[in-house]
C-alpha positions, 0 to 999 in steps of 0.5 A: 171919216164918213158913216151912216145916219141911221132912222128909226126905219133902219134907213140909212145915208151918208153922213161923214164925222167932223174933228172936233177942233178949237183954236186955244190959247195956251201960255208958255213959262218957259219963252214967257209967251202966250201961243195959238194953237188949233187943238183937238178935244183929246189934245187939250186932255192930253195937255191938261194930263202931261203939261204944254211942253211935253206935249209939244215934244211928242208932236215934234217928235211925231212930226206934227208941229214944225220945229221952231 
């Protein structure tokens, strides 16, 4: 996503916005295995929020993760 840094002078440049993405390790009970995933700030709050298996169900679902 692209946008203005904006100066104190009302001047303005380019800039563009960066996703904030991490590679985390996250645990699987249900396969008994530890999985890598590169994951989003809002990713791991929705995973916190619904648990690593529901969340991976609507990625799947939305066709963001491939299917094992």
């Amino acid at each position: 996503m692209g946008g203005n840094n904006v100066s104190h002078s009302k001047r303005r440049t380019k800039r563009k916005f960066d996703v904030n993405l991490f590679k985390k390790k996250f645990f699987l009970p249900d396969e008994n295995r530890w999985v890598y995933l590169t994951i989003s700030a809002a990713g791991i709050r929705t995973v916190n929020k619904n648990g690593l298996n529901a969340a991976l169900k609507n990625a799947r679902e939305k066709g963001l993760v491939e299917k094992n």
